[in-house]
C-alpha positions in Angstrom: 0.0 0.0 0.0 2.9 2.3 0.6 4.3 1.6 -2.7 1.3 1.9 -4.7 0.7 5.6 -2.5 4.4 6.3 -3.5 4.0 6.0 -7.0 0.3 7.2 -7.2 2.3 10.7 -5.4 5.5 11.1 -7.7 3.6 11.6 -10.7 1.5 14.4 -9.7 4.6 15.9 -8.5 6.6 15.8 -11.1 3.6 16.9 -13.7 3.0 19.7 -11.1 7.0 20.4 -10.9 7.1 20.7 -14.1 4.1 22.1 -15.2 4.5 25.2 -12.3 8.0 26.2 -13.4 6.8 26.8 -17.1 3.7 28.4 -15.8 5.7 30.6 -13.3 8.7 31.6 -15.9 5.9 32.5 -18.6 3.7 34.5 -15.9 7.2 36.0 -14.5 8.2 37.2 -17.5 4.5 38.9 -18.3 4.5 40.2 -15.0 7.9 41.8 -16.0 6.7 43.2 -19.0 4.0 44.6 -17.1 5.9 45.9 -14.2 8.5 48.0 -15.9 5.5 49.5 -17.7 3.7 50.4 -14.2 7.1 51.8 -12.9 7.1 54.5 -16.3 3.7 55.4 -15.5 4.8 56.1 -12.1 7.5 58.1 -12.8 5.7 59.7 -15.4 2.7 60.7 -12.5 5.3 61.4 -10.1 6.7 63.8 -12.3 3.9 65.4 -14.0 2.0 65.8 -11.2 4.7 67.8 -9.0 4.8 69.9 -12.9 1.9 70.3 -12.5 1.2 71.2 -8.9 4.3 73.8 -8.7 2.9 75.4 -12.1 -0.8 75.4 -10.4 0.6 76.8 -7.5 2.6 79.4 -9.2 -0.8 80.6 -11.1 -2.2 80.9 -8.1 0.3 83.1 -6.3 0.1 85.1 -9.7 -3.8 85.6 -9.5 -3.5 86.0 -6.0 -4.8 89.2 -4.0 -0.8 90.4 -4.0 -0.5 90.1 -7.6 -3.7 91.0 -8.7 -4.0 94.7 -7.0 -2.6 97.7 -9.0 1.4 96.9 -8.3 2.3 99.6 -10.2 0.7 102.0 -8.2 1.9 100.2 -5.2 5.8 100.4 -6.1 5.1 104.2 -7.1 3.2 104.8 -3.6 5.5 101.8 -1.2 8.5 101.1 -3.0 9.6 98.9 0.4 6.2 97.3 0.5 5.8 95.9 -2.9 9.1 94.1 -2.4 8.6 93.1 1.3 5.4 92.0 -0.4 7.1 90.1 -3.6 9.7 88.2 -0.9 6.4 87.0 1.6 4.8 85.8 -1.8 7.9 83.7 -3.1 8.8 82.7 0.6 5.4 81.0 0.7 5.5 79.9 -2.5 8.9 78.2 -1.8 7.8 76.4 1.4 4.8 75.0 -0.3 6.6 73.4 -3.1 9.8 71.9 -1.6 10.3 70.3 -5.1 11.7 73.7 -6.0 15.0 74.3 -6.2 14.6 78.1 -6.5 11.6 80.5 -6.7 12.4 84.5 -7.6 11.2 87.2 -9.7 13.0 89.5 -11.6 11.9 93.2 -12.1 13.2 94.8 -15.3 13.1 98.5 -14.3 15.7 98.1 -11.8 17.4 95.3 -13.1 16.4 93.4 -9.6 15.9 89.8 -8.9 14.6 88.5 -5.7 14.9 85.2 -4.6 14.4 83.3 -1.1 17.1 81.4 -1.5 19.9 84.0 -2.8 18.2 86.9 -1.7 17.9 90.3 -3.5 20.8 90.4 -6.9 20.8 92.8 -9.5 21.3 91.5 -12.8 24.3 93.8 -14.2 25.3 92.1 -17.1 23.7 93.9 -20.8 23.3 90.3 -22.2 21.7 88.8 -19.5 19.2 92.0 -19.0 18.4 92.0 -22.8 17.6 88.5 -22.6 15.1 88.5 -19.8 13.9 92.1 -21.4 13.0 89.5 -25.2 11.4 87.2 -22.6 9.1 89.7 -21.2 8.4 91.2 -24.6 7.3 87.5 -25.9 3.9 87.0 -26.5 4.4 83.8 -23.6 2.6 84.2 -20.4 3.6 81.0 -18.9 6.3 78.2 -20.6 8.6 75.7 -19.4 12.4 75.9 -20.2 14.6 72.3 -20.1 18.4 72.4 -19.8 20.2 75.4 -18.0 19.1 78.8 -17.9 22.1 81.2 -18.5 20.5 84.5 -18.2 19.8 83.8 -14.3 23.0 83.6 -11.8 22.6 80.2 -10.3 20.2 78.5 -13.4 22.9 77.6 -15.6 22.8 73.6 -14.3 20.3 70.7 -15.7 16.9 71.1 -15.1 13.9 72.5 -15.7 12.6 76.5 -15.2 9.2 77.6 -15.3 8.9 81.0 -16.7 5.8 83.6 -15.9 4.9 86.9 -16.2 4.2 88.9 -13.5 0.9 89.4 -12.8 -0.5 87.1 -15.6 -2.9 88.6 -18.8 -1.5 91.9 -17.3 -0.9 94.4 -20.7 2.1 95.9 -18.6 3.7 93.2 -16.6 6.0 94.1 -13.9 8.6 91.1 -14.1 9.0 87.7 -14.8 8.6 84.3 -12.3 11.2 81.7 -12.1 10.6 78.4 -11.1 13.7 75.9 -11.4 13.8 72.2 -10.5 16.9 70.8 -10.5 17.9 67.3 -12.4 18.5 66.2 -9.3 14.8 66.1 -8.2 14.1 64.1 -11.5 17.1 61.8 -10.6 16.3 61.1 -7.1 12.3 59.7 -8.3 13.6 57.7 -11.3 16.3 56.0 -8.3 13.0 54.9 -6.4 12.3 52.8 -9.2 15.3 51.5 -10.3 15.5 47.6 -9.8 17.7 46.0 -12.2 21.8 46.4 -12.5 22.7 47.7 -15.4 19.0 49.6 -16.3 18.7 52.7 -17.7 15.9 55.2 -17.8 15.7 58.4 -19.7 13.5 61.3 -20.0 12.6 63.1 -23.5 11.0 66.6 -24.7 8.8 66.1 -27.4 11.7 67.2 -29.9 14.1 64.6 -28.4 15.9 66.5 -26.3 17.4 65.3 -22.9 15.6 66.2 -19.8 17.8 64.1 -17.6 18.9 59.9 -17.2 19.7 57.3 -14.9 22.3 55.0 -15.8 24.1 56.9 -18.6 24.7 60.7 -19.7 24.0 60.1 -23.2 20.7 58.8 -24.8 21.4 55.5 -27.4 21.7 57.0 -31.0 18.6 56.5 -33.2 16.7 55.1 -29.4 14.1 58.2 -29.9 13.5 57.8 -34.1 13.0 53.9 -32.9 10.4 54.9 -30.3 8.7 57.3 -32.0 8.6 54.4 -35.4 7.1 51.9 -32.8 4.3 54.2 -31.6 2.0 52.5 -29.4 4.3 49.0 -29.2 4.7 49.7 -25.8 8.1 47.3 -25.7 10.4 45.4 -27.4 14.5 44.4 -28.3 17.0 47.2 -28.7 20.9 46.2 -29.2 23.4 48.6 -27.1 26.8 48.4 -27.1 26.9 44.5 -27.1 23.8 44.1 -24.8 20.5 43.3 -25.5 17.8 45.3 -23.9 14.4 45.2 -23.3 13.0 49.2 -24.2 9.6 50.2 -22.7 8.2 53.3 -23.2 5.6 55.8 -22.7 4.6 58.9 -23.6 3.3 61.8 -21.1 -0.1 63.0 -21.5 0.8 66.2 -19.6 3.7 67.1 -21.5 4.2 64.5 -24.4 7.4 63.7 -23.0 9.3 60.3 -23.7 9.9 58.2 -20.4 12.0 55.4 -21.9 13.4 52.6 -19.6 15.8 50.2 -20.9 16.9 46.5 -19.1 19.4 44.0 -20.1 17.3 40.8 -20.7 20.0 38.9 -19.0 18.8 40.0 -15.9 15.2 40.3 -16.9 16.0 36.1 -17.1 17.4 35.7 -13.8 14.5 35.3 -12.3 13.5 32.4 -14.5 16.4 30.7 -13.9 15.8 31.3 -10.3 12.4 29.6 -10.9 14.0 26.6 -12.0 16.2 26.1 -9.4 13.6 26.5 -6.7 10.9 24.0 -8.7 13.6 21.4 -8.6 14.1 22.1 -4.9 10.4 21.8 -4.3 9.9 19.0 -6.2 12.5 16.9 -4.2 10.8 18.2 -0.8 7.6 17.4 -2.1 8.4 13.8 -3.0 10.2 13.6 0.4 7.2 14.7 2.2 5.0 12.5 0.2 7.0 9.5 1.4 7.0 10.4 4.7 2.9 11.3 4.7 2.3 8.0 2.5 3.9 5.9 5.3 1.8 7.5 7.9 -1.1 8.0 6.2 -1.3 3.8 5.2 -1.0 3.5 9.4 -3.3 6.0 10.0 -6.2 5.0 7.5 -5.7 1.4 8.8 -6.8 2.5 12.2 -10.8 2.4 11.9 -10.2 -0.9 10.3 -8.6 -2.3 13.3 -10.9 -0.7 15.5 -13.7 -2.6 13.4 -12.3 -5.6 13.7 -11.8 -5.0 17.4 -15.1 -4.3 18.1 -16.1 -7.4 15.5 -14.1 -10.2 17.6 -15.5 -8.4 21.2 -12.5 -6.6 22.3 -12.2 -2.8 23.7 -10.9 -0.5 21.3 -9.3 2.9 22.5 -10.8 5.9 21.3 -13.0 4.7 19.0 -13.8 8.4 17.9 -10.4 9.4 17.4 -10.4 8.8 13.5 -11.1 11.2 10.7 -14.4 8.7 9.7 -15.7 9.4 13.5 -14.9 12.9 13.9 -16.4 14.1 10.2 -19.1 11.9 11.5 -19.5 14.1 14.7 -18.7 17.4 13.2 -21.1 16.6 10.2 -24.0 16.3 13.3 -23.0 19.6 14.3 -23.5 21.6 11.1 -26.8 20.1 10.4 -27.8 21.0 13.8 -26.5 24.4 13.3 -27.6 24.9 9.5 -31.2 24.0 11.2 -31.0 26.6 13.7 -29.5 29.2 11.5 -32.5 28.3 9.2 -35.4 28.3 12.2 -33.4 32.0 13.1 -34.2 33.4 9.0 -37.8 32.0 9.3 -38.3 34.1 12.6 -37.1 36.9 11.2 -38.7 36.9 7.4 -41.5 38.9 8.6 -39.0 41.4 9.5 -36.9 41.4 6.7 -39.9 41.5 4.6 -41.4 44.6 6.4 -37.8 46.8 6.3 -37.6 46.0 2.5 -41.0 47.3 1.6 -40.3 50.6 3.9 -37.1 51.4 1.7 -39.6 50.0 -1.6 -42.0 53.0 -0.5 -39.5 55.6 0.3 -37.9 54.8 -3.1 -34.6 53.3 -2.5 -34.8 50.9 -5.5 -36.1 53.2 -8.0 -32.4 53.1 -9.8 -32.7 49.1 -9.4 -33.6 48.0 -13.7 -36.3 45.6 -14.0 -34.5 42.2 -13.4 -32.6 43.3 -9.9 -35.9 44.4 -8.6 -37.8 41.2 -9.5 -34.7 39.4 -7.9 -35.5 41.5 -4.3 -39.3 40.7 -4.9 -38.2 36.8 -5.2 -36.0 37.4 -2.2 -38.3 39.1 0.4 -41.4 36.4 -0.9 -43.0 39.4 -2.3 -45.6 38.6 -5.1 -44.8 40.1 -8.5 -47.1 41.1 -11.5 -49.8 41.9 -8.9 -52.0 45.4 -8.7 -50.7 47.4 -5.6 -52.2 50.3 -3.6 -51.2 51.7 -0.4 -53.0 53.2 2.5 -51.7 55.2 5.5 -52.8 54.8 9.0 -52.4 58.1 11.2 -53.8 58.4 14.4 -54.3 61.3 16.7 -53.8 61.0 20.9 -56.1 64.1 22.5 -54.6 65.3 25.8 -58.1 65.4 27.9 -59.7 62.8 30.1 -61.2 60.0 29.5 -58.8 58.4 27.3 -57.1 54.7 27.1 -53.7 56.6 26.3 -50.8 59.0 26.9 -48.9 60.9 24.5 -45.6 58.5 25.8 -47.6 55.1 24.4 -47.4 56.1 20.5 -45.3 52.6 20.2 -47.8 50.9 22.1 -50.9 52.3 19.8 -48.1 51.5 17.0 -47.8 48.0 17.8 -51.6 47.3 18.4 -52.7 49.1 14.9 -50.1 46.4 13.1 -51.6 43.9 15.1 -55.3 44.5 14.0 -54.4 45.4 10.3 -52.6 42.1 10.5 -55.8 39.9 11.8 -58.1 41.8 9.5 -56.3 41.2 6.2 -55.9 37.2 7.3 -59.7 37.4 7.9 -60.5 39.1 4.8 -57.9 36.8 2.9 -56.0 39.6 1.5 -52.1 40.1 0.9 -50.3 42.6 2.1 -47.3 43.9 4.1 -48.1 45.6 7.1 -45.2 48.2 7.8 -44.0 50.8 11.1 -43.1 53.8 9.3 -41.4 54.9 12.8 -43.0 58.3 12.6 -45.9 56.9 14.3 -48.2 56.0 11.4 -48.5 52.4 9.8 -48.8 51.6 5.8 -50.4 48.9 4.4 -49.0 47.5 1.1 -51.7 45.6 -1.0 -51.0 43.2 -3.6 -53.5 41.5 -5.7 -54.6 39.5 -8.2 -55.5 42.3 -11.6 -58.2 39.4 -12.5 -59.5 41.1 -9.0 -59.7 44.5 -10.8 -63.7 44.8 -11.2 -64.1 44.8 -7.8 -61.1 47.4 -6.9 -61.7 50.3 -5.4 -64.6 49.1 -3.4 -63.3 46.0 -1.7 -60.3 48.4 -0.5 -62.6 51.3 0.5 -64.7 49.3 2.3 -61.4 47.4 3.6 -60.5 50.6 4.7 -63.3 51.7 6.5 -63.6 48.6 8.3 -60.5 48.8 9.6 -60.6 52.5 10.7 -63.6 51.4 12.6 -61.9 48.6 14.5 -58.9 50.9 15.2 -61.4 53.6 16.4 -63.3 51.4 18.8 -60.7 49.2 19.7 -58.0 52.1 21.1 -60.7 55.1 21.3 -58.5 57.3 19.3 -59.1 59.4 16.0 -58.1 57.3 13.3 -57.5 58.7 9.6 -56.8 56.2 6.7 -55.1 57.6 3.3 -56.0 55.8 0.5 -53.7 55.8 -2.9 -54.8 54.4 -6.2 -54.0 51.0 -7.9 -50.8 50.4 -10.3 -49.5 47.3 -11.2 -45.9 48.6 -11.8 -43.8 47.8 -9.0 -42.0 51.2 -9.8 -44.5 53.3 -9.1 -45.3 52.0 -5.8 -43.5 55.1 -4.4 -45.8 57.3 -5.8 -48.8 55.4 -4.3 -46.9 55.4 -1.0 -47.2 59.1 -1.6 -50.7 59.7 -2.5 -51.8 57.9 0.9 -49.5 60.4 2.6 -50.6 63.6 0.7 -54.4 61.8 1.2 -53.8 61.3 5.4 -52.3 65.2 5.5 -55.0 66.7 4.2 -56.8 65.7 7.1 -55.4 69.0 8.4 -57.9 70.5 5.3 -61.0 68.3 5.4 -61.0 66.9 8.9 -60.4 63.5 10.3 -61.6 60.5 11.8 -62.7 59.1 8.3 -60.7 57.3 4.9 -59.7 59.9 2.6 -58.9 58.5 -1.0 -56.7 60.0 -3.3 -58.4 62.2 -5.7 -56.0 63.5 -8.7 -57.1 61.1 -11.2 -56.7 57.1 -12.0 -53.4 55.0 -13.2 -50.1 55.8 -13.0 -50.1 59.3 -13.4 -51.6 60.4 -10.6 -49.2 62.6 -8.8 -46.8 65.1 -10.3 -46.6 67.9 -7.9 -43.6 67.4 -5.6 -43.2 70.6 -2.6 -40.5 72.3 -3.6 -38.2 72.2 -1.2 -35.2 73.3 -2.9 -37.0 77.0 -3.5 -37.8 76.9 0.1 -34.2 76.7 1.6 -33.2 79.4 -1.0 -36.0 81.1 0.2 -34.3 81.3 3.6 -31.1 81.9 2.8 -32.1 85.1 1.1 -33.9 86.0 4.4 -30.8 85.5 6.4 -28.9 87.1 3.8 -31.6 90.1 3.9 -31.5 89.9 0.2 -35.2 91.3 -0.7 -35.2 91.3 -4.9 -34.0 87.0 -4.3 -36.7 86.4 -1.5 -38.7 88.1 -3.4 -38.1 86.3 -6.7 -38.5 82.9 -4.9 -41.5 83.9 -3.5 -42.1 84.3 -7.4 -40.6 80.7 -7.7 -43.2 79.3 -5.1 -45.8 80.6 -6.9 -45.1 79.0 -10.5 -44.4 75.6 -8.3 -47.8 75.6 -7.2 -49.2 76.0 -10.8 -49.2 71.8 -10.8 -51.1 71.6 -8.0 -53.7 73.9 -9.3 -56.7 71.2 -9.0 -56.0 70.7 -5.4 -56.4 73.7 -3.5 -55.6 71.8 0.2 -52.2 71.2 -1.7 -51.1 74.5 -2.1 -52.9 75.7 1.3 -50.3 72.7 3.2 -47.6 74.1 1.0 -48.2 77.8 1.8 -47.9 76.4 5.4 -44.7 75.2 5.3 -43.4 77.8 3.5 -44.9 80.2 6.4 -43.1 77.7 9.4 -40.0 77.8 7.4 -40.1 81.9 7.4 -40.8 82.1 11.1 -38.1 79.2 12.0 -36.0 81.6 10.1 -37.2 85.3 12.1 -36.8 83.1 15.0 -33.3 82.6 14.7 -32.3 85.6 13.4 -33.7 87.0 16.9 -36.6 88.8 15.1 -39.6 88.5 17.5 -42.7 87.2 15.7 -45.1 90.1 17.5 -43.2 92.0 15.4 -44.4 91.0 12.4 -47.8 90.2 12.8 -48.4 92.1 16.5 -49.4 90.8 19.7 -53.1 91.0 18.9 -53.2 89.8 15.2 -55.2 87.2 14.3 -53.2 83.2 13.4 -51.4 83.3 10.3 -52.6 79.9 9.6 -56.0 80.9 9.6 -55.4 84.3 7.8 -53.5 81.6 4.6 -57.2 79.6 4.7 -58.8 82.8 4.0 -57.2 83.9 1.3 -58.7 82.5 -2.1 -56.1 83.2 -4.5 -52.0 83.0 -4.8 -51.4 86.2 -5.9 -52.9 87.0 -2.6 -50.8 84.8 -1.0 -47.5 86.0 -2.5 -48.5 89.8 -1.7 -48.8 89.1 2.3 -46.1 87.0 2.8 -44.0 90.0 1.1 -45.8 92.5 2.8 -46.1 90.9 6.4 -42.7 88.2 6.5 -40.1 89.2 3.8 -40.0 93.0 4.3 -39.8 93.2 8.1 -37.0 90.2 8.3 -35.6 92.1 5.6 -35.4 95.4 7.2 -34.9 93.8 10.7 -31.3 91.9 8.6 -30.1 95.1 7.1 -30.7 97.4 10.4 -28.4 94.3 12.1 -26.0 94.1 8.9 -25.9 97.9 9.1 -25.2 98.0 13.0 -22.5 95.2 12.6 -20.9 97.2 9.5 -20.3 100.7 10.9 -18.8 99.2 13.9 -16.0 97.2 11.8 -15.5 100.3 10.1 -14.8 102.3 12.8 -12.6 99.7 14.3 -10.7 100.1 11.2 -10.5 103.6 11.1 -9.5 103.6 15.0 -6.8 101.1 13.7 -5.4 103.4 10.9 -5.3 106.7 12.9 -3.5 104.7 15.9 -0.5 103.0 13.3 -0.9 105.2 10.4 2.9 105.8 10.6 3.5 101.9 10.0 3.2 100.2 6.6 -0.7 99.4 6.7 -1.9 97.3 3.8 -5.6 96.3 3.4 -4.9 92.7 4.2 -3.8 93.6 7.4 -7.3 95.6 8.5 -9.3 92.7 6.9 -7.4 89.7 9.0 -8.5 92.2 12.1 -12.2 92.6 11.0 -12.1 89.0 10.0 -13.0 89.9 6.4 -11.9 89.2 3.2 -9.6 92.1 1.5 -12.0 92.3 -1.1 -15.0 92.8 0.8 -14.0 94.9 3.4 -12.9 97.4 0.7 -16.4 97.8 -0.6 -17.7 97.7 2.7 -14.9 100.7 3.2 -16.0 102.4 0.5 -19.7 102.1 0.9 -19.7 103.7 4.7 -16.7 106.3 4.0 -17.5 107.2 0.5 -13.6 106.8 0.1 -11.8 103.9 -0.3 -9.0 102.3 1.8 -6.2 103.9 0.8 -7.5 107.2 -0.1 -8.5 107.8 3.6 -5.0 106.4 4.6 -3.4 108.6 2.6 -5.4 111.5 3.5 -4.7 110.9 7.3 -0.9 110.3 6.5 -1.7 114.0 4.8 -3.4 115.5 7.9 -1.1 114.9 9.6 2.0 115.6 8.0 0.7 118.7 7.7 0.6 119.4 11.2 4.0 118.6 12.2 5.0 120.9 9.2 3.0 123.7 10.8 3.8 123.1 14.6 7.6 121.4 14.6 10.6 122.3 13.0 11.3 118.5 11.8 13.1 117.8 8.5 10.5 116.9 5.9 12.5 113.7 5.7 11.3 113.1 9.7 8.1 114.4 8.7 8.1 111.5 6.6 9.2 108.7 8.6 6.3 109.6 11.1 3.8 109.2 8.6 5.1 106.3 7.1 6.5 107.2 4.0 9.7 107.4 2.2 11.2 110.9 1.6 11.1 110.5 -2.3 7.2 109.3 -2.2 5.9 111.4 0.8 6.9 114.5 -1.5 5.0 112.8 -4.5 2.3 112.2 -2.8 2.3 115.6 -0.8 2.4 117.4 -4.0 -0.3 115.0 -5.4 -2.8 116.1 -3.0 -1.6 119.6 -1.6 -0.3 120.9 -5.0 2.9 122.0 -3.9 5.5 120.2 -2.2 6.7 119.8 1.7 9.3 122.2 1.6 7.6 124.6 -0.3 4.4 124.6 2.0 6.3 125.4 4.9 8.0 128.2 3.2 4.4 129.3 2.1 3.5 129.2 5.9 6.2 131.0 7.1 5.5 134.1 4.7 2.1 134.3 5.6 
């Protein structure tokens, strides 16, 4: 037996042996192929999107609030502050790309270039200053340069620079932005993907040209005319210097550069013949193994058989269970006992499971599902298909005075006992249905029949209905209200029926309670098109919290045109109007707006006033008149309040450091503004802007310690905050003559 186990196990091995390694070498080599092509597209991602992000980043900087104010103006006016400005720009610039080898912009009119790194140079070479004088002329606003950039001190190594003007789309650009990468950033992602010994890996412009390499300094003659005749052959054979090479390459979609990796095939093979060398190791083990297992496996499947015969001739065996034949035997007893728990467990909870699917069914969860999925959940659940379904709503209403059976804190109670009829009723009346908690204290009843049933329809349900809002009446000595849908027999449009028993057991609100209301908007499928627009009604309080009148306004407008599909039921747009009105007062009430305010303490209910009114035009006019102007006016008198105060907190803050180098971005971070908007705001409650009333109080001033000290005008001009050169400009911009010449004016009169 051990010798036939023996033999019956070396074949297998050595067909599996055998069979693995050619398998394995074939699948190596694929996986090869198809790694080297990953690592391109890694490097190529790597690389183009830190391009991309530092060239993003830059355009942001460059349509940024620094870049796009008036800089001119600025450099005239703050000659320091538009370059302490230009340095915070590139600094944070710099910190947020660490890719960068160096960030700086070079101003033409003074020949200046300022860089984090190197600080502030000025270019004094003619060549080098006509050369970045043809770049700002060129029609360019934003290019990337390869290879070194001579005209810059420090940009004349390998690499890539990305060139901008200063601010972008401006018809008078200040300067230019420099953005350099060095090779070396390129060098050290292409090393993370490096795995073979001699590899190479190069990166080409679209002309050819070398961006940078791993592995050698000079690109294969004729490797890019090859590439580029391949096209989309994503690999194959390339002869270098006496070594055969596997080429792979791809080309960039960001920039259409060439990222071409070459690998000697000898070591591309090396892991084949590694294959090899560990199949024949397996094999041996296995067949070892197998020997070993054969012998003890004869031994061990010879055990029940002596145990048999044992137990045949009388005698004791020992642990007569300790065999594979008697444990499977045992553990086999266990799963069937647990499969028929596990199955008892599923039947005990079906009615469950049934009843949450057909809540998400009404609520339209599977309304994306196509025909055949759906069916599949009906088959599921055990819910009948191809039957005619309607749907009715079960509402109840606990009253708070005495002699009733409940409290307002037993609504699960009254829940649980409405299911509980509904269920006994529909067994008695042989009907099918789901009963369903809709867990905001109202039950539905799904019904499913047969359409042969069809003649008797809506009378077996309506008097279905009305018997069961009788029980539920007597029974818990509550007012009961049953909404009744209409009949489809498209399981997709059960939603709908779900909600015309809703809209049916609301309107309850309109035409009383205590009785079945049916749905009334026609037969079939098309029952129901309004839907409450709910996406007009947050706009609609938005614009009150915004105090925007024409928008609030213009949605009331919205509202109006909404209700145009629910023109044949007038208790429909009444329930809508009511909404609308809760959402207005939700929204005066938390903008602190007292609601005595806006219809006074001894008005009469707005709710009744909406029931009165017979037309929508009417409607639209008093909410306007009696909700949207006095939140309106009640949000602009706050706005108002809120905006002269910042504005006096910033004009507190300029006359205090008016003799320190204010910018607008500094006032806003204090007001918590944006720059933007606090200018407008600046210029809508001064009826100057920002920096005309700076500069007029820098004026005032100055003017006063040239009539009451006997300071140098170029003191005057540091206590102001100016420099001597612009505070004279600017002094003779406004005044009309300059410092010196004012005093000397003063003094002869």
């Amino acid at each position: 037996m051990v010798t036939l186990a023996l033999f019956v196990a070396i074949i297998p091995v050595l067909v599996v042996g055998i069979g693995s390694y050619l398998y394995s070498a074939s699948a190596v080599q694929s996986e090869v192929n198809q790694s080297n092509v990953r690592i391109l597209n890694n490097v190529s991602a790597t690389i183009d999107s830190t391009l991309d992000r530092i060239q993003n980043n830059g355009i942001q900087m460059l349509l940024g609030t620094f870049f796009s104010s008036n800089l001119t103006e600025l450099k005239n006016t703050n000659y320091s502050g538009l370059y302490s400005g230009i340095a915070r720009e590139l600094s944070a610039l710099m910190s947020g790309n660490k890719e960068a080898g160096d960030v700086a912009i070079y101003v033409p009119d003074e020949g200046y270039l300022t860089s984090p790194i190197y600080g502030g140079r000025k270019i004094e070479s003619q060549p080098e200053r006509d050369a970045l004088q043809k770049e700002l002329d060129s029609e360019d606003q934003l290019k990337w340069v390869i290879g070194p950039y001579p005209a810059l001190p420090g940009y004349n190594v390998n690499g890539v620079t990305l060139i901008a003007k200063a601010p972008l789309l401006a018809k008078h650009p200040i300067g230019l932005l420099f953005i350099r990468i060095d090779e070396a950033q390129f060098q050290n992602i292409m090393n993370r993907f490096i795995s073979y010994d001699g590899e190479q890996m190069f990166i080409l412009d679209a002309k050819g040209q070398l961006v940078t390499s791993i592995g050698s300094d000079e690109v294969p003659q004729g490797l890019f005319d090859l590439v580029a005749q391949k096209g989309s052959e994503q690999r194959f054979a390339f002869a270098y210097n006496e070594t055969d090479y596997m080429v792979t390459s791809i080309t960039s979609s960001y920039n259409k550069w060439q990222y071409i990796n070459m690998v000697p095939i000898k070591q591309l093979n090396a892991k084949s013949n590694g294959i090899a060398t560990i199949t024949l190791i397996i094999v041996a083990v296995c067949l070892v193994f197998g020997a070993l297992f054969a012998l003890w496996g004869t031994r061990r499947v010879y055990r029940p058989i002596q145990n048999l015969v044992a137990h045949v001739k009388g005698g004791q065996a020992d642990d007569a269970e300790a065999d594979e034949v008697g444990f499977m035997h045992k553990r086999w007893a266990e799963l069937s006992s647990t499969a028929n728990d596990l199955q008892q467990q599923l039947s005990d909870q079906l009615p469950l499971i049934r009843e949450i699917f057909a809540l998400q069914l009404l609520q339209g969860r599977f309304l994306h599902y196509s025909p055949d999925q759906l069916a599949g959940m009906l088959r599921r659940y055990d819910v009948p298909a191809e039957r005619e379904s309607s749907v009715i709503v079960i509402a109840f209403d606990v009253q708070t005075d005495g002699g009733v059976r409940f409290q307002e804190n037993d609504r699960d109670l009254i829940v649980f006992a409405v299911k509980n009829i509904v269920s006994e009723l529909l067994q008695a009346q042989e009907m099918e249905g789901i009963v369903i908690n809709l867990l905001n204290d109202q039950v539905a009843v799904w019904l499913f029949r047969d359409p042969m049933q069809m003649e008797e329809g809506d009378s077996s349900i309506k008097l279905f209905s009305e018997r069961l809002r009788v029980l539920v009446s007597d029974y818990l000595r509550l007012s009961v209200t049953i909404g009744l849908s209409g009949q489809s027999e498209r399981i997709g449009e059960v939603p709908e029926l779900y909600e015309e028993a809703l809209l049916a057991v609301r309107s309850r609100m309109i035409v009383g309670g205590n009785q079945v209301i049916a749905h009334t908007g026609g037969s079939g499928h098309s029952e129901i098109h309004y839907r409450y627009p709910l996406e007009i009604e947050t706009h609609f309080e938005n614009s009150l919290q915004l105090g925007d009148r024409e928008e609030a306004e213009r949605m009331m407008d919205e509202f109006a045109k909404s209700m145009e599909e629910a023109i044949h039921k007038p208790e429909l747009i009444q329930m809508s109007y009511y909404r609308l009105l809760t959402a207005a007062i939700r929204t005066a009430y938390l903008l602190g707006l007292d609601t005595n305010q806006l219809f006074g303490e001894e008005s009469s209910d707005p709710y009744l006033h909406i029931r009165k009114i017979s037309t929508i035009l009417e409607l639209n006019t008093w909410f306007k008149a009696c909700l949207v102007e006095p939140i309106v006016a009640f949000v602009h008198g706050k706005q108002h309040q809120e905006h002269e105060q910042l504005i006096q907190k910033v004009v507190r803050y300029i006359e205090e450091n008016y003799h320190f180098d204010l910018s607008l971005d500094q006032c806003a971070q204090i007001c918590g503004l944006s720059p933007h908007y606090l200018s407008k705001l600046f210029k809508k409650n001064m009826d100057v802007s920002f920096i005309e009333y700076l500069t007029k109080t820098r004026i005032d001033q100055s003017i006063e310690l040239l009539n009451t000290t006997d300071l140098s005008v170029s003191d005057v001009a540091e206590r102001v905050g100016y420099q001597t050169k612009n505070f004279i400009r600017v002094f003779k911009k406004h005044i009309g003559v300059t410092p010196g010449q004012y005093r000397g004016a003063d003094s002869e009169n």
